[in-house]
N, C-alpha and C positions, 0 to 999 in steps of 0.2 A: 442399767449399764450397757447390756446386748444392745438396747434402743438408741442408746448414744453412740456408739462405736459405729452402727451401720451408720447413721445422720451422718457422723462426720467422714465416714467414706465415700457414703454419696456426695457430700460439699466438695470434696480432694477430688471425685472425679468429675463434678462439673464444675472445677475449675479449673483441672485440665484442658475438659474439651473448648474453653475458655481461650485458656493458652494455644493449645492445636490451632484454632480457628484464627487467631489473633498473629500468630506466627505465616501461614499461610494467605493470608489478607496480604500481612505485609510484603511477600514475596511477590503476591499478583499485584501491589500496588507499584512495587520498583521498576517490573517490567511492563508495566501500563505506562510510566513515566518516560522508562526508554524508550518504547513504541513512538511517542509523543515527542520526545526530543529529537526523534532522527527525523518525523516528521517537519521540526522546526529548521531543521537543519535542509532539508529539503526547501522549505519556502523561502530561506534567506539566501538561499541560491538564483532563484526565480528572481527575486527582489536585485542580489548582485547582479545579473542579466538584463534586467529592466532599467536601471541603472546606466550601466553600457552602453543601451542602446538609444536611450529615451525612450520607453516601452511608458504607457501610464499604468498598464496590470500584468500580471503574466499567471501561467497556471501548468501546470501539468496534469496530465491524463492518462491513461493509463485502461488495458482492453479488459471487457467481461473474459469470463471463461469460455464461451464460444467465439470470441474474436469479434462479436458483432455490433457492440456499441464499446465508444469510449466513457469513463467514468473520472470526476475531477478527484484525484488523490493530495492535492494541497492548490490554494491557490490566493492569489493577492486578495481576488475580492473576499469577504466575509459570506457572501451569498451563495457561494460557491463553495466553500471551502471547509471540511467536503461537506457536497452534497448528494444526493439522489439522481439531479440532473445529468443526463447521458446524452451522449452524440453519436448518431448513428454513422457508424464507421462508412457504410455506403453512401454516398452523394454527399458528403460535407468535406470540406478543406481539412481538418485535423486527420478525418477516416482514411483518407487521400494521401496524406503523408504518412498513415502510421503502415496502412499497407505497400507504399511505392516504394519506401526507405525516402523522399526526397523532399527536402525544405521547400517552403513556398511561402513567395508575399501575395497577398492581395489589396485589394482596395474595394471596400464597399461588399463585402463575402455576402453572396445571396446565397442561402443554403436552409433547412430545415434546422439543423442545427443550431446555426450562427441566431436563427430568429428566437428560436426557444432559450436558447444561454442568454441573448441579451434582452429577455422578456424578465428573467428570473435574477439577474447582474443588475438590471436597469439600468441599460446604457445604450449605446450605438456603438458599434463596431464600424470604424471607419476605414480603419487600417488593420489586419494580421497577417501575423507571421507565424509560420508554425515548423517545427524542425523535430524530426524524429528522436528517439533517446536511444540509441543501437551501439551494441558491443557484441563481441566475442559472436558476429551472426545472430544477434537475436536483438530483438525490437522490445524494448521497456513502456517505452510508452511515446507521449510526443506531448512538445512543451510549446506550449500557444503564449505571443505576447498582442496584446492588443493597444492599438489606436498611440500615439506619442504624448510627450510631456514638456514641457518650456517651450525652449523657440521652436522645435520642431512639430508641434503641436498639427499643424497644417503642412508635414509634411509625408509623403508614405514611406515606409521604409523601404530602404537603400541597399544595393547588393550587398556592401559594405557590411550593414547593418543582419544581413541572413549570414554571411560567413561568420562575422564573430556570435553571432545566436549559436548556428552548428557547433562552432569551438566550445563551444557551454552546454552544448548539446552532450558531446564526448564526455564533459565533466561530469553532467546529471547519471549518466550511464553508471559510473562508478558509486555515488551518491544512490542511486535505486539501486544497488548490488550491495551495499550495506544497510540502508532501510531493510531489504526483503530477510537478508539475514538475521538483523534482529528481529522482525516481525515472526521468522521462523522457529528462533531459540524461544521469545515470547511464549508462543502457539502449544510450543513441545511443552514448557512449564505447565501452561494451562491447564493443559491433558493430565497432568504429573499431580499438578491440585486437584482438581476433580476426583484422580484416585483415591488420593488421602481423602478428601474431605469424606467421600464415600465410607472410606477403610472408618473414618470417625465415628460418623453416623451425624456430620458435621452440614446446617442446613445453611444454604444462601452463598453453595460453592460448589455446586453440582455442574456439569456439561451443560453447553446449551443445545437447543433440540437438534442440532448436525454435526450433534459427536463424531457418528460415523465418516464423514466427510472431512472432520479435521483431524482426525485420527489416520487416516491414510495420506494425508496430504501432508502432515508434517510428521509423524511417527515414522512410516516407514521409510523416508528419507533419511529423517535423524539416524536408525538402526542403519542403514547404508553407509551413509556417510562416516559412523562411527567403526563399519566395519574396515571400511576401506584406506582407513589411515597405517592399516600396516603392510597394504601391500603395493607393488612394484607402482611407478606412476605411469602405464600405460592404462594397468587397469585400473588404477584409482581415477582415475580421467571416467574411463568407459561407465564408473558407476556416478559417478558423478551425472552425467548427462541420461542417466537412467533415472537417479532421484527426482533429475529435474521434470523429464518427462511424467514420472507419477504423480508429481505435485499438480502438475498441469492437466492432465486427467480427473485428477481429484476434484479440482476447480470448477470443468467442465458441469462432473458428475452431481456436487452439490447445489452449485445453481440450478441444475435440470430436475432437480430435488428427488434425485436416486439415494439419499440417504436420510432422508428427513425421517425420523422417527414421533 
């Protein structure tokens, strides 16, 4: 009887840790989903813009953590989107705008960049345009539309066509300020499972190897952010652009792999 009682305490508790596991899955799975939808919500923006303009692709980009290359965070092509592919912020059209603040058409973009995206895209870049993603003084990213579509096909783009891109430019701004947001709530979850999954003894829900890196770049923000909603809005401001600064540190620091455990 002692032999049965323990058996079926051990069954009750793994099949708790059962449930634990199953419960927590399904939390990192909702906010994997929203990650992915504001995503989508990003590229159907590009596509509105493309659209607009007669663009035949468009993409947006977005800096490492030291500012030195851009990186494609959503884009029309499939080849691109995302990938590994990077553009060196220095001597390429997109690096040129993301550090000048200032849109620009080209025709035929000779650049290191431009040859390696359309190596990896398989295409020819005949035409781009490329316009910065900026608010509130800060640079998000910059959103590249390439080469035309229909009749305008054999045509470059048009001043016309760079003001209302900027106009969409403004839009994306707000659109990458709720992307990052969720990416941010995501991130603090993650951390949050990982705890539990730990506290379990729950396997295949651990940190990945730059705990410490995402641990500072989204926790101590969150604890800021959280603190600062009670007090006056001069200083809730001031912490705010505190969080943000450590997020961006954080950044830096884990690419430079000062946390890699």
């Amino acid at each position: 009887m002692l032999f049965l009682a323990a058996a079926k305490r051990r069954l009750c508790s793994i099949h708790s840790m059962s449930d634990f596991a199953t419960a927590l899955k399904r939390i990192r799975s909702h906010g994997d989903g929203i990650l992915t939808d504001a995503a989508a919500m990003l590229r159907q923006l590009v596509r509105d813009t493309c659209e607009a303009i007669s663009a035949s692709e468009g993409s947006i980009l977005v800096p490492s953590g030291d500012e030195t290359e851009l990186r494609f965070l959503v884009s029309m092509n499939p080849a691109l989107d995302p990938s590994d592919i990077t553009v060196p912020v220095d001597g390429s059209v997109s690096g040129y705008v993301f550090s000048s603040r200032q849109a620009m058409a080209k025709i035929h973009p000779d650049s290191v960049g431009a040859s390696t995206v359309d190596k990896v895209a398989q295409i020819e870049t005949k035409f781009l345009l490329a316009v910065p993603i900026v608010d509130d003084d800060r640079v998000y990213g910059v959103a590249t539309f390439v080469n035309r579509s229909g009749e305008a096909s054999d045509t470059p783009f048009s001043i016309e066509d760079l003001k209302m891109a900027q106009g969409f430019g403004e839009i994306y701004a707000t659109g990458m300020k709720l992307y990052r947001k969720i990416e941010f709530s995501t991130s603090v979850a993650g951390l949050e499972i990982a705890e539990h999954a730990r506290e379990f003894e729950l396997e295949g829900l651990g940190e990945a190897a730059n705990a410490g890196a995402v641990a500072l770049k989204y926790r101590m923000p969150a604890l800021i952010a959280e603190k600062s909603l009670t007090l006056p809005e001069k200083e809730r401001e001031m912490l705010y652009r505190m969080a943000d600064l450590l997020g961006e540190f954080a950044a830096r620091d884990e690419e430079e792999g000062a946390y890699d455990l």
